[in-house]
TORKOL-4160 file (C-alpha; in steps of 0.2 Angstrom, whole numbers, padded with zeros to 4 digits, m for minus):
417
<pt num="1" X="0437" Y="0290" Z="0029"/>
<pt num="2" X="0443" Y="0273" Z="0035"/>
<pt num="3" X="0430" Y="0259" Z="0032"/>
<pt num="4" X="0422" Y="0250" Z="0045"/>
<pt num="5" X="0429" Y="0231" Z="0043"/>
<pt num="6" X="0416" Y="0216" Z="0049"/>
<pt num="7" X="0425" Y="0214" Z="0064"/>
<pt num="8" X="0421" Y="0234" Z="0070"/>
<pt num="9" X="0403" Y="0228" Z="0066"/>
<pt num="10" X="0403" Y="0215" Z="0075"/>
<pt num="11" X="0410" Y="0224" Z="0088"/>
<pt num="12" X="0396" Y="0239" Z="0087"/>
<pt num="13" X="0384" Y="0226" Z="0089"/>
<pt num="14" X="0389" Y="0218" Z="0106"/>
<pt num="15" X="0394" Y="0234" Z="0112"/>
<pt num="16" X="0376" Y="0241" Z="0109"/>
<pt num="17" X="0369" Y="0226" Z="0117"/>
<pt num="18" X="0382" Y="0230" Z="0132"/>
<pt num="19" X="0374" Y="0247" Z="0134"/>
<pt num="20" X="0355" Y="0244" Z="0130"/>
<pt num="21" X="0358" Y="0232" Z="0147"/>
<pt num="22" X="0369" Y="0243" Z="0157"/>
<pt num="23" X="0361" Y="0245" Z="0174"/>
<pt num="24" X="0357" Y="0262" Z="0184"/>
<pt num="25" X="0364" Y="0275" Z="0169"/>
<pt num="26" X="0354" Y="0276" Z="0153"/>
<pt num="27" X="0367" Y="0275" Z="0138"/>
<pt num="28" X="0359" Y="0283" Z="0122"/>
<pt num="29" X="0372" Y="0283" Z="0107"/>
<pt num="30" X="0374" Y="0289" Z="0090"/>
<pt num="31" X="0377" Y="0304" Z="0080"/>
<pt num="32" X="0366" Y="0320" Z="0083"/>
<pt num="33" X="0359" Y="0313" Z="0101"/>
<pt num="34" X="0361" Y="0331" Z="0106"/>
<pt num="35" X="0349" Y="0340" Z="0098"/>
<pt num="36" X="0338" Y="0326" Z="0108"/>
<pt num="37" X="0343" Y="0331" Z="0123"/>
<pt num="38" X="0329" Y="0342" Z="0128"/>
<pt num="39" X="0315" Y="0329" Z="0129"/>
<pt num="40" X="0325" Y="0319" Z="0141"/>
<pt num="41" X="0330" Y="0333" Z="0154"/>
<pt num="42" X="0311" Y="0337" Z="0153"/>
<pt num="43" X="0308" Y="0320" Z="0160"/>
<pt num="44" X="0313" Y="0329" Z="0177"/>
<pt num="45" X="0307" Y="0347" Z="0175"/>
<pt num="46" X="0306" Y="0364" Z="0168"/>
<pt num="47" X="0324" Y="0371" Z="0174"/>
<pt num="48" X="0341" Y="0364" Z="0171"/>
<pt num="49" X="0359" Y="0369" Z="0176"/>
<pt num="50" X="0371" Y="0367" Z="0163"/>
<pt num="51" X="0392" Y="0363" Z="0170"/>
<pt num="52" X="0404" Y="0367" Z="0157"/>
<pt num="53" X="0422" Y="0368" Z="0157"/>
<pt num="54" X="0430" Y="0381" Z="0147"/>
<pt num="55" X="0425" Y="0391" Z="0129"/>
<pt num="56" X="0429" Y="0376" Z="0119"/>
<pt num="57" X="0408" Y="0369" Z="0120"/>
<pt num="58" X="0405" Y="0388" Z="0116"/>
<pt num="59" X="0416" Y="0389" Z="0102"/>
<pt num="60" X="0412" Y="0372" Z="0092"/>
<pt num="61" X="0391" Y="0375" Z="0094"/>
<pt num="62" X="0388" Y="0363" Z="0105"/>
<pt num="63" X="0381" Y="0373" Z="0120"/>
<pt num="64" X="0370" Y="0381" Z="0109"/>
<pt num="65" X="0363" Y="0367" Z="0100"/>
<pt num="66" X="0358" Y="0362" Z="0121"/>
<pt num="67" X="0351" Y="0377" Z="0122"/>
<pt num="68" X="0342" Y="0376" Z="0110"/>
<pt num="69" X="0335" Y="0359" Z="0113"/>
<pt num="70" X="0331" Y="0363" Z="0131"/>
<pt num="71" X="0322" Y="0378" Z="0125"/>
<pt num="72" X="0312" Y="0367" Z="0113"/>
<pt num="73" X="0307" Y="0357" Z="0125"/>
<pt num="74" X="0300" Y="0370" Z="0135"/>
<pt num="75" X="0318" Y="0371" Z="0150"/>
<pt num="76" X="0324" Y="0386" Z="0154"/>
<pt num="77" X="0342" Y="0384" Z="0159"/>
<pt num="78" X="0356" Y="0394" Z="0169"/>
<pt num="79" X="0376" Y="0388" Z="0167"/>
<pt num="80" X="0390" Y="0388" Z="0177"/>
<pt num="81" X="0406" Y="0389" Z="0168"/>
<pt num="82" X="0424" Y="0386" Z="0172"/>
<pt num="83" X="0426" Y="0369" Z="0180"/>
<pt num="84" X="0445" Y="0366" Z="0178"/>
<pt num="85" X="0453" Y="0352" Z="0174"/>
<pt num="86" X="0455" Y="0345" Z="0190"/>
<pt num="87" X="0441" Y="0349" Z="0196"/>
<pt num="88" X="0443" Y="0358" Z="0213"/>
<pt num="89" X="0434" Y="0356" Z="0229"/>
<pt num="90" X="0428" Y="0373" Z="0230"/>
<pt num="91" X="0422" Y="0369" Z="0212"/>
<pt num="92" X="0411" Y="0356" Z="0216"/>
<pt num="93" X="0403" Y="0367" Z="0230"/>
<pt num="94" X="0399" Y="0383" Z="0223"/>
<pt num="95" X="0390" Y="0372" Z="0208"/>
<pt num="96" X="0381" Y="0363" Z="0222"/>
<pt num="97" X="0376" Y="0379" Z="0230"/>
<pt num="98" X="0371" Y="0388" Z="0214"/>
<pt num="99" X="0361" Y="0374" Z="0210"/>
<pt num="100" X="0351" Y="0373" Z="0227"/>
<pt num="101" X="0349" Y="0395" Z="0227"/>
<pt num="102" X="0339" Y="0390" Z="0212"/>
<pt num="103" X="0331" Y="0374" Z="0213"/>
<pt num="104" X="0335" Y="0367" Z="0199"/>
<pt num="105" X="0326" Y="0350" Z="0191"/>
<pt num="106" X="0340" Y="0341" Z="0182"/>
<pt num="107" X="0359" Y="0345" Z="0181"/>
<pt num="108" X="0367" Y="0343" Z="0164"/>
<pt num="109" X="0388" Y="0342" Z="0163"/>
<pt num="110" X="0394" Y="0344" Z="0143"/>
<pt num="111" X="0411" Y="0343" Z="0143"/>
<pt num="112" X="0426" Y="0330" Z="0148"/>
<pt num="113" X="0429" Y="0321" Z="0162"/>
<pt num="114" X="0432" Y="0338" Z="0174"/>
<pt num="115" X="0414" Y="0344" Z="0169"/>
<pt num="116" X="0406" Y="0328" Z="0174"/>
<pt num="117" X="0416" Y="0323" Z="0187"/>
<pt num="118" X="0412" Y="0341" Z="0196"/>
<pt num="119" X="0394" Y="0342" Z="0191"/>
<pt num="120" X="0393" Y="0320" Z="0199"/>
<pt num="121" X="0401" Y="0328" Z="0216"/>
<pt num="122" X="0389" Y="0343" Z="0216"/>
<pt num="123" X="0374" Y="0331" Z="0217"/>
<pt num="124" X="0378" Y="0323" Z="0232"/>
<pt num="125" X="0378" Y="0339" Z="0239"/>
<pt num="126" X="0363" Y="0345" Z="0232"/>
<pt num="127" X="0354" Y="0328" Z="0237"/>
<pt num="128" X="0357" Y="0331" Z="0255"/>
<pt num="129" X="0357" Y="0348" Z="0257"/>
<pt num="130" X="0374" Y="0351" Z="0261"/>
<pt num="131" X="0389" Y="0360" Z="0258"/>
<pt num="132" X="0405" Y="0351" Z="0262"/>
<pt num="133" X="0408" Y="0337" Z="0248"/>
<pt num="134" X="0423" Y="0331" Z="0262"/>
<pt num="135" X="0414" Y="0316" Z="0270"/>
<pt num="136" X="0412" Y="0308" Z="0255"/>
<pt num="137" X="0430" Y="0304" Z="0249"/>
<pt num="138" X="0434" Y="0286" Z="0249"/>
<pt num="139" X="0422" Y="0273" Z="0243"/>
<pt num="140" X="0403" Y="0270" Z="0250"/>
<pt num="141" X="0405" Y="0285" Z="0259"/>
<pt num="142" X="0389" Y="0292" Z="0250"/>
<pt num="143" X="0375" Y="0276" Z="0249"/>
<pt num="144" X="0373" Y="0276" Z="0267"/>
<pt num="145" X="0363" Y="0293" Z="0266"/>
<pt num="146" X="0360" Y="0296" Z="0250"/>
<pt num="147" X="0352" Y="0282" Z="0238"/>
<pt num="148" X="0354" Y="0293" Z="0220"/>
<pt num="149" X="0363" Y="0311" Z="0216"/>
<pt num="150" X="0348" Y="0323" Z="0209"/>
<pt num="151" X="0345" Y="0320" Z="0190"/>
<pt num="152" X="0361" Y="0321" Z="0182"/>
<pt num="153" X="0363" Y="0320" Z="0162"/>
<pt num="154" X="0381" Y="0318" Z="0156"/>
<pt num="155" X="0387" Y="0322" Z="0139"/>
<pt num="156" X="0406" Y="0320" Z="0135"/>
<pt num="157" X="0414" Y="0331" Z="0122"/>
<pt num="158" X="0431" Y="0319" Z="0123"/>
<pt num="159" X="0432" Y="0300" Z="0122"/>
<pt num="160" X="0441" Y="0293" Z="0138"/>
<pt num="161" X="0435" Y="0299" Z="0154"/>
<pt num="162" X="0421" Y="0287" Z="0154"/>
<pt num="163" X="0412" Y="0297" Z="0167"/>
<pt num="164" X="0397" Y="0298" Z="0161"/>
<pt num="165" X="0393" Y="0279" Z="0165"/>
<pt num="166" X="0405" Y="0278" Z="0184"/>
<pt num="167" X="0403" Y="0278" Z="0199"/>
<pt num="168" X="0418" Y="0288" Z="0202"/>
<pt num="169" X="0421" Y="0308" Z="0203"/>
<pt num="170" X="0439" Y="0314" Z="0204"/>
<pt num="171" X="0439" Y="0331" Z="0217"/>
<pt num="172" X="0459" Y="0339" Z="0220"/>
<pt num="173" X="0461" Y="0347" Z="0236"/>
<pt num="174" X="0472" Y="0363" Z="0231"/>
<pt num="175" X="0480" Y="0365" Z="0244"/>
<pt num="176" X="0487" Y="0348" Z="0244"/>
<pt num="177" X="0491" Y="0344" Z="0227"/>
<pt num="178" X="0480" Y="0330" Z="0227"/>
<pt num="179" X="0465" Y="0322" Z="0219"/>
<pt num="180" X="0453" Y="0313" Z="0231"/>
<pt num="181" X="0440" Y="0300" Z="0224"/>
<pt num="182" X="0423" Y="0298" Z="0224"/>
<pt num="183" X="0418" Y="0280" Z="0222"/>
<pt num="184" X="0400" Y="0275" Z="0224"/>
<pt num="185" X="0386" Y="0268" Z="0215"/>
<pt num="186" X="0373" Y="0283" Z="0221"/>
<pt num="187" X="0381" Y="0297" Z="0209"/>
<pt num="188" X="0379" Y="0285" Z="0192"/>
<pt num="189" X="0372" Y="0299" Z="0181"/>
<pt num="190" X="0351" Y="0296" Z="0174"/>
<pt num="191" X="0357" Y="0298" Z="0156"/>
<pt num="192" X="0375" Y="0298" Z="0144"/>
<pt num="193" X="0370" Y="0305" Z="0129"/>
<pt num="194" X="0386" Y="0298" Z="0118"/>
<pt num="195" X="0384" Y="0308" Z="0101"/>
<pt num="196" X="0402" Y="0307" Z="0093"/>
<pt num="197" X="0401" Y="0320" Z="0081"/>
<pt num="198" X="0404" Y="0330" Z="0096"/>
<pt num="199" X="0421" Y="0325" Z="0096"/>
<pt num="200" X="0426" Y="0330" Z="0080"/>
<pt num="201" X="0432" Y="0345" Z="0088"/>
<pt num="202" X="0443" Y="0340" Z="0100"/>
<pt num="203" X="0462" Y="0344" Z="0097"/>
<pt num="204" X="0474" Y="0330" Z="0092"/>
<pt num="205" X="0483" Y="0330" Z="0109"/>
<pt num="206" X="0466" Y="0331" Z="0119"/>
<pt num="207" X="0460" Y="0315" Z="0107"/>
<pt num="208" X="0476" Y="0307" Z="0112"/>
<pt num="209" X="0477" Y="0309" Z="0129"/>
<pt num="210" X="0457" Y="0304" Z="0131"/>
<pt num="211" X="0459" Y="0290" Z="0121"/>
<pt num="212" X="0474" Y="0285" Z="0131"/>
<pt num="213" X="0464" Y="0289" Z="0147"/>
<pt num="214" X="0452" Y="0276" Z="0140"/>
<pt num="215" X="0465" Y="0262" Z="0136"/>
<pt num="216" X="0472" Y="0262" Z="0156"/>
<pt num="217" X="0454" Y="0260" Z="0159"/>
<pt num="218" X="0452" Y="0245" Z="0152"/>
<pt num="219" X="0471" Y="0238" Z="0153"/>
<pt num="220" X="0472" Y="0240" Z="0169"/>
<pt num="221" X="0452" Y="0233" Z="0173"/>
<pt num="222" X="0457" Y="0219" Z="0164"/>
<pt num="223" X="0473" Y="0217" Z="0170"/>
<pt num="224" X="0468" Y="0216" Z="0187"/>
<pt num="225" X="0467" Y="0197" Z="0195"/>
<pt num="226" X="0460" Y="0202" Z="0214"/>
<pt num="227" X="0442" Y="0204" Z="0204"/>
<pt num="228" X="0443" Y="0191" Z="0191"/>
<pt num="229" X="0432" Y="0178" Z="0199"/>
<pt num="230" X="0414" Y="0181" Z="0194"/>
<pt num="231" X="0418" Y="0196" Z="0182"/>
<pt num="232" X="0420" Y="0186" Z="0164"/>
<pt num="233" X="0410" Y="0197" Z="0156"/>
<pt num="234" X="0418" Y="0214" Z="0161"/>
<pt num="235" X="0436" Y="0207" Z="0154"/>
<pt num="236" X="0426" Y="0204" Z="0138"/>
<pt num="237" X="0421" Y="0221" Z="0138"/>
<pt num="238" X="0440" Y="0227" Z="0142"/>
<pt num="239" X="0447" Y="0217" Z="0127"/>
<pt num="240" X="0434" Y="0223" Z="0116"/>
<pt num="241" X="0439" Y="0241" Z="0120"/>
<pt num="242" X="0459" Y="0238" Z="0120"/>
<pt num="243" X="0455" Y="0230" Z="0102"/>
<pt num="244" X="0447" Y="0248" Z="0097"/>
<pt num="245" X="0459" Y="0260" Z="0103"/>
<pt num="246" X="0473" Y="0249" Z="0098"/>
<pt num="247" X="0464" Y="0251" Z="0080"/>
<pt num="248" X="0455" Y="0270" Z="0079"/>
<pt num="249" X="0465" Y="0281" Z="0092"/>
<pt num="250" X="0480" Y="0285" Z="0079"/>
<pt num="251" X="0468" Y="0287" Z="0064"/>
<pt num="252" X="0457" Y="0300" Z="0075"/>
<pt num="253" X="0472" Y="0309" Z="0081"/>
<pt num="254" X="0478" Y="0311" Z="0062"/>
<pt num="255" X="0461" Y="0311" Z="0055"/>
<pt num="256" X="0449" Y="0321" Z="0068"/>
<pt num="257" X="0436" Y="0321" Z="0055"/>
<pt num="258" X="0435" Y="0304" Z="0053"/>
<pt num="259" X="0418" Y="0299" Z="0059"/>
<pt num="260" X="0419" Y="0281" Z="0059"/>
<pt num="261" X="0437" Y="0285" Z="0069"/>
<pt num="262" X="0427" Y="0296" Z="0082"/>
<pt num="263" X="0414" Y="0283" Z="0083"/>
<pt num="264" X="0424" Y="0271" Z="0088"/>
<pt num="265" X="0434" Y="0279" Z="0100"/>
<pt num="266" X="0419" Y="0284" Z="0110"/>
<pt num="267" X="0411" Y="0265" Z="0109"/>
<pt num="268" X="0430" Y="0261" Z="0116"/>
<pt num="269" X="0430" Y="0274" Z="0128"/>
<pt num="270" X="0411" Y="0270" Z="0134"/>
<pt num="271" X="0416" Y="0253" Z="0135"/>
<pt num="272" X="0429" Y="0258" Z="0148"/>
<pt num="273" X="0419" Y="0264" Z="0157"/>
<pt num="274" X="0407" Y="0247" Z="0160"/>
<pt num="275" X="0424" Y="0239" Z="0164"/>
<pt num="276" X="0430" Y="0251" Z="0179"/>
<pt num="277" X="0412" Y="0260" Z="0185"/>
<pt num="278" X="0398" Y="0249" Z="0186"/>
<pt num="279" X="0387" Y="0241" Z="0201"/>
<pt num="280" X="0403" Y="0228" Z="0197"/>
<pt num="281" X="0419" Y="0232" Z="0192"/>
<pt num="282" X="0437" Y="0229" Z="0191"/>
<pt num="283" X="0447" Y="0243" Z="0198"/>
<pt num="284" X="0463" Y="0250" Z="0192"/>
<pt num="285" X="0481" Y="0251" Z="0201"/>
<pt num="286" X="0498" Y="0259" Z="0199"/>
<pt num="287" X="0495" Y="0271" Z="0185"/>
<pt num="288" X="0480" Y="0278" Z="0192"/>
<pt num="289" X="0488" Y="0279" Z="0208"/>
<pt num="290" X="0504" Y="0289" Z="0203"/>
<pt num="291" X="0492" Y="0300" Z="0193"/>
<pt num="292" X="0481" Y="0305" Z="0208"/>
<pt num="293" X="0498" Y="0312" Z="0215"/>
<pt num="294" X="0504" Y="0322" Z="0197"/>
<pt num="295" X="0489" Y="0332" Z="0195"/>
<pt num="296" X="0495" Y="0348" Z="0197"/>
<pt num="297" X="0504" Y="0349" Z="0181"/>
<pt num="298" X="0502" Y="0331" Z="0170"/>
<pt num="299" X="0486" Y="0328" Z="0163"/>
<pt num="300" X="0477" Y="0314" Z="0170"/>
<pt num="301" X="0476" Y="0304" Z="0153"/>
<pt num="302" X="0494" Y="0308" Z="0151"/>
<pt num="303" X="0501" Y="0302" Z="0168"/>
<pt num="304" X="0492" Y="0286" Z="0165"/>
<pt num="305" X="0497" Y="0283" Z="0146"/>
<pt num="306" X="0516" Y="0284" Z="0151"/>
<pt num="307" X="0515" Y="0274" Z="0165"/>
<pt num="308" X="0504" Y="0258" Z="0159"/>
<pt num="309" X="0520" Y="0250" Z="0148"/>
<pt num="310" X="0529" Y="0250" Z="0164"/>
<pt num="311" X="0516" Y="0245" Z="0176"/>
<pt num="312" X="0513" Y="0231" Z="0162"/>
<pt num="313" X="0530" Y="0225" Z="0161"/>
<pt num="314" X="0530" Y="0224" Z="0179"/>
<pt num="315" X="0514" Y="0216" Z="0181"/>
<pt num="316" X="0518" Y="0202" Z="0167"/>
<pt num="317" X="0532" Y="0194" Z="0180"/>
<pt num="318" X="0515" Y="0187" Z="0187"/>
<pt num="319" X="0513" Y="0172" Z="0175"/>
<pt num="320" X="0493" Y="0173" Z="0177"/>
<pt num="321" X="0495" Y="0190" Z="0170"/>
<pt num="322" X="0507" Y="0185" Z="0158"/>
<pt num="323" X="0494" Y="0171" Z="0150"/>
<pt num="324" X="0480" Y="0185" Z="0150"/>
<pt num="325" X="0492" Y="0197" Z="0139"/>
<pt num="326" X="0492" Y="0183" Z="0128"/>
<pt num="327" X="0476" Y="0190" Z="0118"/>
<pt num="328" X="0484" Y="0206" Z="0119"/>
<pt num="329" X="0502" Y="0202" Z="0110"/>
<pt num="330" X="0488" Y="0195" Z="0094"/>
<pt num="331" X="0480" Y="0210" Z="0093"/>
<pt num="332" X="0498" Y="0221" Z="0090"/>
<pt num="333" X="0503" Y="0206" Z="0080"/>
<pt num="334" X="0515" Y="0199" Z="0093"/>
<pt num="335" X="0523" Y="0183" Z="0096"/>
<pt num="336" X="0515" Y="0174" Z="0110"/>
<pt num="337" X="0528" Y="0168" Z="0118"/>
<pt num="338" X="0545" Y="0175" Z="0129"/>
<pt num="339" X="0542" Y="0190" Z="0141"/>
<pt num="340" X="0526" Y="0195" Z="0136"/>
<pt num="341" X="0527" Y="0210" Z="0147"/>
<pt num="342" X="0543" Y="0216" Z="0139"/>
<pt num="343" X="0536" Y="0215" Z="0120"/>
<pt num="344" X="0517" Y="0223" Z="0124"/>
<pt num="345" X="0527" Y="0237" Z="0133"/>
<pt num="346" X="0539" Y="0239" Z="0118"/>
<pt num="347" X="0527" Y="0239" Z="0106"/>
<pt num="348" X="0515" Y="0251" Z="0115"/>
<pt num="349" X="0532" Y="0263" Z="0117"/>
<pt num="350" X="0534" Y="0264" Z="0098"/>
<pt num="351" X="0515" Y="0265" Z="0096"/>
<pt num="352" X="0517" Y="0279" Z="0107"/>
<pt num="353" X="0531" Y="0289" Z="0097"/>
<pt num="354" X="0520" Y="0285" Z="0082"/>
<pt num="355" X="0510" Y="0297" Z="0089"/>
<pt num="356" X="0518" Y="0310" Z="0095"/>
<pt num="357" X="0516" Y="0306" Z="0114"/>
<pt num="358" X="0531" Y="0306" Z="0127"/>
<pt num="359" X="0539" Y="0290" Z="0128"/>
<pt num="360" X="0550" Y="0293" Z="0145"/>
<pt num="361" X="0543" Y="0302" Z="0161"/>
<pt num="362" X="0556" Y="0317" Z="0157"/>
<pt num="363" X="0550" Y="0322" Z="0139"/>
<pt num="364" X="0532" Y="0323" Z="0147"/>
<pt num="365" X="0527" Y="0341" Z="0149"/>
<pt num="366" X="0526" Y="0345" Z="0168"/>
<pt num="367" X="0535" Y="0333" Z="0173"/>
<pt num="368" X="0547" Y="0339" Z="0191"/>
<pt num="369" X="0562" Y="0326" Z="0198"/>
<pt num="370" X="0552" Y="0330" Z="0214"/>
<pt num="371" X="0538" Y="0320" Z="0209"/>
<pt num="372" X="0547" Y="0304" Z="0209"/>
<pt num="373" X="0547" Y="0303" Z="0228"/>
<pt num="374" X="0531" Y="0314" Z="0230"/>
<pt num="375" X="0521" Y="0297" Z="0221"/>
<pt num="376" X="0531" Y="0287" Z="0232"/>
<pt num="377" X="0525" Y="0295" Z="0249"/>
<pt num="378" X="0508" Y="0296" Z="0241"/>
<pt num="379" X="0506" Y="0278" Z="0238"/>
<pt num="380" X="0513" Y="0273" Z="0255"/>
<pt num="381" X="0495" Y="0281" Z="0260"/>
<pt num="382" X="0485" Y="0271" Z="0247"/>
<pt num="383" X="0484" Y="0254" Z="0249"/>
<pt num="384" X="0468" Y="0251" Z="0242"/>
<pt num="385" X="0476" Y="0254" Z="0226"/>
<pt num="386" X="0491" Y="0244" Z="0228"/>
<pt num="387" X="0482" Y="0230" Z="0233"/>
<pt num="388" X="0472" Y="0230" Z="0216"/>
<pt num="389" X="0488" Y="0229" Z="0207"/>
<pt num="390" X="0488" Y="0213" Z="0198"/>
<pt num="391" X="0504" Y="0210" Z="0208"/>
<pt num="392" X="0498" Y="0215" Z="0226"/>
<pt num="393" X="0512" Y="0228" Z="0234"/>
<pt num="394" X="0515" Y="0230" Z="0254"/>
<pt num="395" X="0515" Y="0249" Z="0259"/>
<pt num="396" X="0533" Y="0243" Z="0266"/>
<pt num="397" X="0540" Y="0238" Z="0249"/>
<pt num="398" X="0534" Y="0253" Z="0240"/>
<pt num="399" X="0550" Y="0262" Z="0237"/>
<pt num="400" X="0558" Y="0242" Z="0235"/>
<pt num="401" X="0544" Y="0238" Z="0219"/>
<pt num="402" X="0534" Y="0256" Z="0215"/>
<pt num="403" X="0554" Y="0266" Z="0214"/>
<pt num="404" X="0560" Y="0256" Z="0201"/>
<pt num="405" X="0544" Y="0254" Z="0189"/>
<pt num="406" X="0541" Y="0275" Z="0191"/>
<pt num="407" X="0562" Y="0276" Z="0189"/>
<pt num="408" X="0560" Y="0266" Z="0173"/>
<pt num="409" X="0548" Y="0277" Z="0167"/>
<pt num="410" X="0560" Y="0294" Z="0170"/>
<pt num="411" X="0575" Y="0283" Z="0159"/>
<pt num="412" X="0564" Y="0276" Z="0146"/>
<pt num="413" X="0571" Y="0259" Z="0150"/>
<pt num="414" X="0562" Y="0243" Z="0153"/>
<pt num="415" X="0579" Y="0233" Z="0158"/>
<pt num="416" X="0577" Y="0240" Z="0175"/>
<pt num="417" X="0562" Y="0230" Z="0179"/>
């Protein structure tokens, strides 16, 4: 097992002190938290609904050590099983009408992000008595009529997501092939229990693409100028993250029983999450947004791990950005100096291959030609997220900036930017 260095304690220690004061979600961390779970979902009642994904929480134990918690603490419990990844929006309404034919106390999602992220959109529903999650797409839809989701307890079983402390859900329309977002303080779950152990039996590629999840998080928060101004703390929280994954994520992928790895990751990956989801935040930008319009067949984490070099390198021809990559080139043992961009995305690349993960858009697994054009069109629609990008885009020069970065990204070629 890979020793803990003073810096990752040092580390540990502000990071704790990061959660014990994050506001609106209780974090609770540290190994063998979910055998604990049962005395906090008895805080709102006697019957809870468990959201799980597929058989993988079946198969490792973990949904029977939550059983038997809750039964210890005197909850009977019902599940709903088969969120996808992705979840989709007839998903997120039959787990909120489920949860109302039964008038449940508290809702508990154990799983990744797709669990969490379907169980968060359900609430809304539940809260109001509704049935069409629709209206609620976009950001602040849901405050105005809603001040809190029901009692929600999230447990991640990956770390990357970092839904269990946003304010976000991700909800695809199937019959667009397109994720909409849910952004809005009222569905912050109650409780993330983070036990890492849990983890320990996540595959190599789903550790990879989590953990790669995690770093656009906090890249791409950090990265963002619009929201610098009174957010100090959040970039700290960003570069404390990067500094972990940067560290951890290849030993957890080639070492999954590494506890002090899996640790690590899920502080990194919770970390993430204070930096893009909380009451403030800094919000991300390109790779997110040409994720959104991939979600049919690329992997969310995956989309936005290949993309971020590129976006980076594009970003760094903004000289405030490239001063801010400055602490970044001396974490990967960089010069500081030249095109910052260039060298942070080269070394991220090789990093990347290292690893096992696609360097180019066209060795990535679900990848179509068609999807090129298909980002393109869909970005033309989202200018919130263009405008977060640390350098703004116009919807009319999306095809003149956003063509070539996503075009770099199919050859493998920085040059083009």
């Amino acid at each position: 097992m890979e020793e803990l260095t003073d810096r990752d304690l040092e580390i540990i220690q502000r990071a704790n002190d990061i959660f014990e004061h994050w506001p609106r979600t209780k974090i609770e961390f540290g190994s063998g938290l979910l055998k604990t779970v049962g005395k906090r979902a008895a805080e709102f009642g006697k019957k809870a609904l468990i959201v799980i994904g597929g058989g993988s929480v079946k198969k490792n134990g973990s949904l029977d050590t939550l059983l038997t918690s809750l039964d210890n603490a005197g909850l009977s419990a019902i599940i709903f099983e088969g969120v996808e990844p992705n979840p989709s929006k007839e998903t997120v309404e039959d787990i909120a009408k489920l949860y109302l034919q039964h008038d449940f106390d508290v809702c508990i999602a154990l799983g990744g992000g797709s669990a969490m992220d379907a169980a968060k959109a359900a609430l809304i529903l539940t809260g109001l008595n509704e049935t069409d999650i629709s209206p609620y797409f976009g950001v602040g839809a849901v405050s105005p009529k809603l001040e809190r989701i029901s009692p929600c307890i999230c447990i991640p079983t990956t770390s990357g997501t970092s839904s269990e402390v946003t304010r976000y859900s991700n909800v695809t329309i199937k019959n667009l092939h397109l994720k909409k977002l849910i952004s809005d303080i009222a569905i912050h779950p109650h409780y993330a229990i983070i036990d890492p152990e849990i983890t320990k039996s996540c595959p190599a590629s789903l550790t990879l693409t989590a953990g790669l999840d995690a770093l656009t998080h906090s890249m791409e928060g950090y990265l963002n100028l619009v929201q610098d101004p009174g957010n100090e703390s959040i970039n700290e929280y960003a570069l404390l993250s990067i500094e972990l994954i940067f560290k951890w994520l290849k030993i957890a992928v080639e070492n999954p029983n590494d506890s002090n790895a899996r640790t690590m990751m899920a502080y990194a990956s919770v970390l993430g999450g204070t930096v893009i989801g909380g009451e403030k935040f800094k919000g991300t930008g390109g790779p997110h947004m040409n994720s959104f319009s991939w979600a049919d067949t690329i992997a969310h984490g995956n989309s936005t791990g290949i993309m971020l070099p590129y976006y980076m390198a594009y970003y760094a021809k903004n000289p405030v950005v490239a001063e801010k990559l400055r602490p970044i080139a001396q974490m990967l043992h960089l010069p500081v100096e030249g095109d910052l961009g260039v060298s942070i995305a080269t070394s991220i690349l090789n990093w990347y291959e290292s690893m096992g993960f696609p360097t180019k858009l066209t060795e990535m697994p679900g990848w179509q030609a068609a999807y090129k054009q298909k980002a393109l069109k869909d970005a033309s629609q989202n200018a919130m997220k263009l405008q977060a990008m640390p350098n703004p885009v116009s919807i009319e020069k999306v095809d003149e900036i956003i063509g070539p970065i996503i075009q770099a990204a199919i050859e493998g070629n920085l040059s083009l930017l």
